[in-house]
N, C-alpha and C positions, 0 to 999 in steps of 0.2 A: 288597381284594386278597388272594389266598392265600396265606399266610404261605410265605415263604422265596422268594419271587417277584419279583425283581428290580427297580425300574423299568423298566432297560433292556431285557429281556426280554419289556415290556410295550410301552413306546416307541418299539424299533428291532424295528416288522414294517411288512409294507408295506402302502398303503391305498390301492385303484382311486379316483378318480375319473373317470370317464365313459376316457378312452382314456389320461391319465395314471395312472402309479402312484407315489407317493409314498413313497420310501426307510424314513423313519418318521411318526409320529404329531404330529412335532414341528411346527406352522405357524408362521411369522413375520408377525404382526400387522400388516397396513396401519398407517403412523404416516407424521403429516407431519414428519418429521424429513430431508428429502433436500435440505437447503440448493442449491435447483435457483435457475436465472436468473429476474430478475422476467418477463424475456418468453413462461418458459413450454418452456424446454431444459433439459436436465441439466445438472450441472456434473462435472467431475473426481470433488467431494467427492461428491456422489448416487449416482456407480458404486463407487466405494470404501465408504462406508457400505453401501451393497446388498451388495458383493461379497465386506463381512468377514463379514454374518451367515451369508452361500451356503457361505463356507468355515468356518465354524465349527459348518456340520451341518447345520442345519434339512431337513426334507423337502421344502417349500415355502415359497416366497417372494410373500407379496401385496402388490401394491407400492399404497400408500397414498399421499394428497396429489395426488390426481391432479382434473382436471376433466374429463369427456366433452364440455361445450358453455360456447360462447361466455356466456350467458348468467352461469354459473358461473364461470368466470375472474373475469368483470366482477366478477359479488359478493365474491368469494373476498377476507377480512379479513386473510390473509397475502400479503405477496409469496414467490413462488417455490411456485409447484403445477405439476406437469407436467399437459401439454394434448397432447387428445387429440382435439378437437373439428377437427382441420386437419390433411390430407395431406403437408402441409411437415414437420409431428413428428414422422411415422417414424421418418425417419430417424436420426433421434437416439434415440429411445425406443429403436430395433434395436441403439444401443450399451450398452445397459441390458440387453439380453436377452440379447447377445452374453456382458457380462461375468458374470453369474450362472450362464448356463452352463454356462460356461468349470469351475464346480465342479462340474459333474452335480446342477447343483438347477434344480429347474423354477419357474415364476414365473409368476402372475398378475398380471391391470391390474384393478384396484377402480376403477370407474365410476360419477363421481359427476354426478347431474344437474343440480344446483342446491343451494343451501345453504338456499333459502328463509329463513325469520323468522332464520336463523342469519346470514344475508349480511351485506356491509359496509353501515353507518349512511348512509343517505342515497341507498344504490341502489334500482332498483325493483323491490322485493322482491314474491315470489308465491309462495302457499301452495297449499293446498287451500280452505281458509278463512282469513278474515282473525283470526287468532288468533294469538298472541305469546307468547312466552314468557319465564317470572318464574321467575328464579336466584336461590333464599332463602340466606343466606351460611351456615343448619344443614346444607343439602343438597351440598355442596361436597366432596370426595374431602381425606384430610388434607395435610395440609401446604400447603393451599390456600386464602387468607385472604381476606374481601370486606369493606369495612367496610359495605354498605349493600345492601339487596335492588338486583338490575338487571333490567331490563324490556328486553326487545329491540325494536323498533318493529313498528307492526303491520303484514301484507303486505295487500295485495290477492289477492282470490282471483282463482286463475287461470283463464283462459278454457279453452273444450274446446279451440279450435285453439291456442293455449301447449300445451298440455298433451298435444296428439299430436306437438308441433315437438319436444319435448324427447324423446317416445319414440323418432322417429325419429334426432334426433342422438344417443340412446344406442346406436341399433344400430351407425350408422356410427362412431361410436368404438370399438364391441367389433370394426369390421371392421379399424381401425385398427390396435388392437393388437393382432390377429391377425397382419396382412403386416408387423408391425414384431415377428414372433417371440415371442409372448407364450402361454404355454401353457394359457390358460385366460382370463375375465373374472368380475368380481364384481361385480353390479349394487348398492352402495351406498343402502339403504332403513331404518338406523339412526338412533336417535339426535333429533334434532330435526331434521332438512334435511328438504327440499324433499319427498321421496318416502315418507318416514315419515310427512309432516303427513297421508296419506290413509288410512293404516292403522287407525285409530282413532276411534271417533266423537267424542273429544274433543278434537281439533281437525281434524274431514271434516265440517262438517256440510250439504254439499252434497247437493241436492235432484235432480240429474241422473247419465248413468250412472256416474259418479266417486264417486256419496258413497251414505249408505245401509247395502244389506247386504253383507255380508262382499261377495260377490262382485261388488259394484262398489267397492267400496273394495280390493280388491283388482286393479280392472281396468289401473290405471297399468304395476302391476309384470307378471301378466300380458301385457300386451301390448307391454310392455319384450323380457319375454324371449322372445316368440314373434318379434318382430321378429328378434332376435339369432339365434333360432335356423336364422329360413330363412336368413339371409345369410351362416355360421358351419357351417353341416352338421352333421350328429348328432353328432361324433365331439368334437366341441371344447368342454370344460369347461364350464359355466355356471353361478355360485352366485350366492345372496344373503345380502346381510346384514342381520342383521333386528334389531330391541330386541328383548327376550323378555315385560316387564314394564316399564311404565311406572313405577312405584312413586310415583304422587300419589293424591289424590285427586282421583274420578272416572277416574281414569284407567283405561285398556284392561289387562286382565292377561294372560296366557299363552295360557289356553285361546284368547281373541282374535287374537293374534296366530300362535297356530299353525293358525288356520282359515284365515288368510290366505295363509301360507306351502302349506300346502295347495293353495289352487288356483293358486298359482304351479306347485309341482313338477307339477304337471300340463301344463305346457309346454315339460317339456324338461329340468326343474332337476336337477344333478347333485350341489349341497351345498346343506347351508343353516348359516350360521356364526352366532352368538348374541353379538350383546351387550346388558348388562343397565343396565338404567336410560335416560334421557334426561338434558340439560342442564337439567333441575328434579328429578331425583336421582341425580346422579351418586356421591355416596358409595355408591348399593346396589350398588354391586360390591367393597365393601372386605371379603369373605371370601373365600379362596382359592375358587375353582371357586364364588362366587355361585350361576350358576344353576342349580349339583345344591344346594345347601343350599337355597335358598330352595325350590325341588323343579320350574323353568320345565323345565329340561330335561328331564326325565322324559315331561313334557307334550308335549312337542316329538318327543323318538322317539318316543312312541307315535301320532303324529298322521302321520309321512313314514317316508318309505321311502329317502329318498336319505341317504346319511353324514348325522352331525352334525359342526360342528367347535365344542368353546368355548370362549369369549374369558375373561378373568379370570380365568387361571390364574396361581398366581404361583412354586409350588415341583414340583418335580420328581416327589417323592414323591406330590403329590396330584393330578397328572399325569396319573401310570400308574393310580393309584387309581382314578378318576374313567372311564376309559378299561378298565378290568379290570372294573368293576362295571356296563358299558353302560350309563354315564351318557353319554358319546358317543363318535365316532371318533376324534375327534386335538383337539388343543389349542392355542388361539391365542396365543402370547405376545409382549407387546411393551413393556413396560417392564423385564420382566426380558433380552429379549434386546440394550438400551442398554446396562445395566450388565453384562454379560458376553456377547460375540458366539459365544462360545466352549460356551455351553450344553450343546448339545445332542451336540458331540464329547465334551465330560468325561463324559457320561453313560454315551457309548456307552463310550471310553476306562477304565470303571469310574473316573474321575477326579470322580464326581459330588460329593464334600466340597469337591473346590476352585473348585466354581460359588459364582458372587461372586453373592449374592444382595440384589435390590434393597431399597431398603429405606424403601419406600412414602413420603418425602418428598415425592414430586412437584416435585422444581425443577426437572425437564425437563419439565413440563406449565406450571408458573408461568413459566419463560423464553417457552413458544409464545404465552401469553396475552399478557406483556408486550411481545412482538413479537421476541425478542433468538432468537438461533440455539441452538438446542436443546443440549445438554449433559447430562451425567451426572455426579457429584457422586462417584460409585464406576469411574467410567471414564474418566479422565481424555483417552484417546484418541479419545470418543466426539463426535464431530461434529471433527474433527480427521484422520481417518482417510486423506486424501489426502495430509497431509505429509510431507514425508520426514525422515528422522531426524534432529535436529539442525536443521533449517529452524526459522527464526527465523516468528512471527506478522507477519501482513500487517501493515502501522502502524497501518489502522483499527481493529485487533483490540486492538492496546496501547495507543489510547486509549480505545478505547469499553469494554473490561472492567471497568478499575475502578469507570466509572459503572451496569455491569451490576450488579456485585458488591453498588455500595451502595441500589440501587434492589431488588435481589431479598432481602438483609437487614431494609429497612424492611416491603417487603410478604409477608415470611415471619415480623412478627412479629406476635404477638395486639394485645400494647398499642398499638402504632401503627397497627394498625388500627382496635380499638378508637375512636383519638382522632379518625380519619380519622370515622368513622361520628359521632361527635357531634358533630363542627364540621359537617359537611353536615347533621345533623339539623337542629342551630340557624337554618341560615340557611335550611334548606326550609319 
């Protein structure tokens, strides 16, 4: 960045996507943190959490924790994901779009097809191939402790007509959240779910037009977004979201993943957003802006022509940096924007020294694991944001905390898990 060049000056310009334009640089990260109903509606608490980040700056809002199909509810290992797979949820979703608004920030639906080998234990999981995946406890992001490798069970490969059912229910959920007010959609293809297992030949190892070369391993998401596109008209946002690098062995790297991404934007695509690693390495994203240091992003503008946005950012400075040096367009952030909703106003506000900065624990990612409602350990107000001042905690809250408290203690310490991994050794 050239010396004497602001952040803010870099962060607060504006950025087109496709008929929106984007106030600044700043994104707010899809995260399942929207304490929604198990049946699959908002709560109070899910507009209020949304509507503090809207008012505390961001240029966009992607709203995360979401399912586009019935299939994926079912799997879905949390309770409380908003659904999008049914005409009855508009209407509620429309109080989600109504209230972010309401700031002059525009908002996206991330649309997830299926969780695949990620799904809940004992549903009937479908991949691309029947291949599963092994969470080594070295591979874990910090403050995040396992005593023993885990193995998720293995899927069934999915058939061709599964696998056009699910393209077709992604379109009708982008049509979804279009007539419930939604400024855009984000076809979810990260990570280990459902839509990622095609991306790679290390877990696509299918012999029909789904597996293969880039361009059939590529044909799922293609033909995701073309669906969307006729149903949605030119004008209406469309991204995806992709891994950048696998970081295993044998695994798919960049250059792969950005061939893929390729003949997606040749459908219409108007972003492509990066996150780095998979749930077999999830620590490669523990340096600020990962994927310009490790150099994916690079690889990535030089392969598309539509914005970039990247995910794993984690301070302000390396931000603008990262974004001054056409590493990419804008910046996804989402554990920094738990611990301080207020971001991206201090920045603008020149108030950027009093951004409360996270402080990479992770015990709002070990509460999602352990099932408990998500929190911030630097933001006491965070997942709490609906209450009113002085409002007392529901009772279930003041009994079920202290057991939270002592259960996230044990499994936030080395030596008891340590002890946890050799009494299971023993008796394995």
């Amino acid at each position: 960045m050239p010396e004497n060049t602001k952040p803010g000056d870099v962060l607060f310009t504006p950025l087109a996507i496709n008929s929106v334009t984007l106030a600044n640089r700043i994104v707010m990260a899809p995260m399942a943190a929207l304490s929604a109903r198990p049946d699959g509606r908002p709560t109070e608490q899910t507009i209020a959490f949304l509507s503090e980040r809207a008012k505390g700056g961001v240029g966009l809002v992607i709203l995360g924790g979401t399912v586009a199909t019935r299939r994926a509810y079912e799997e879905s290992r949390f309770k409380g994901v908003l659904r999008f797979d049914e005409d009855r949820f508009v209407p509620e979703l429309k109080r989600i779009t109504d209230a972010v608004h309401a700031h002059g920030t525009p908002i996206f639906a991330e649309l997830s097809a299926s969780f695949g080998t990620m799904g809940k234990p004992g549903s009937p999981l479908i991949a691309a191939s029947p291949k599963n995946v092994v969470i080594k406890p070295d591979r874990l992001p910090p403050g995040v402790l396992a005593p023993f490798e885990v193995a998720t069970a293995t899927p069934r490969e999915a058939t061709v007509g599964e696998i056009r059912q699910i393209e077709q229910d992604m379109a009708m959920a982008a049509v979804r959240a279009q007539r419930a007010g939604f400024d855009g959609v984000e076809v979810a293809a990260m990570m280990s779910y459902f839509l990622a297992s095609f991306l790679s030949p290390r877990s696509n190892w299918r012999t029909d037009e789904y597996g293969g070369s880039v361009e059939n391993r590529a044909r799922v998401l293609v033909n995701i977004v073309r669906l969307i596109r006729e149903r949605v008209g030119a004008s209406f946002p469309i991204g995806l979201r992709i891994s950048a690098n696998e970081h295993v062995d044998g695994g798919q790297g960049p250059e792969g993943f950005a061939a893929v991404a390729q003949q997606v934007e040749r459908e219409g695509l108007d972003y492509v957003a990066l996150t780095d690693g998979n749930y077999e390495s999830m620590n490669a994203s523990d340096p600020d802006a990962s994927t310009v240091a490790h150099g994916e992003a690079k690889i990535f503008h030089e392969a598309l022509s539509c914005p970039l946005i990247l995910g794993g950012v984690h301070s302000h400075r390396r931000a603008a940096e990262v974004i001054a040096e056409g590493h990419g367009d804008a910046v996804m952030l989402a554990r920094p924007l738990l611990a301080d909703p207020a971001f991206a106003n201090k920045i603008r506000e020149g108030r950027a020294g009093e951004i409360v900065p996270c402080d990479h624990n992770n015990e709002c990612m070990r509460r999602l694991v352990l099932g408990m409602p998500i929190r911030c350990a630097l933001n006491p107000s965070m997942g709490r944001e609906s209450r009113r001042p002085g409002e007392r905690p529901p009772l279930d809250r003041l009994i079920k905390a202290p057991v939270e408290q002592a259960v996230l203690a044990a499994s936030g310490s080395r030596r008891i898990m340590n002890l946890v991994g050799r009494v299971a050794g023993k008796r394995s």
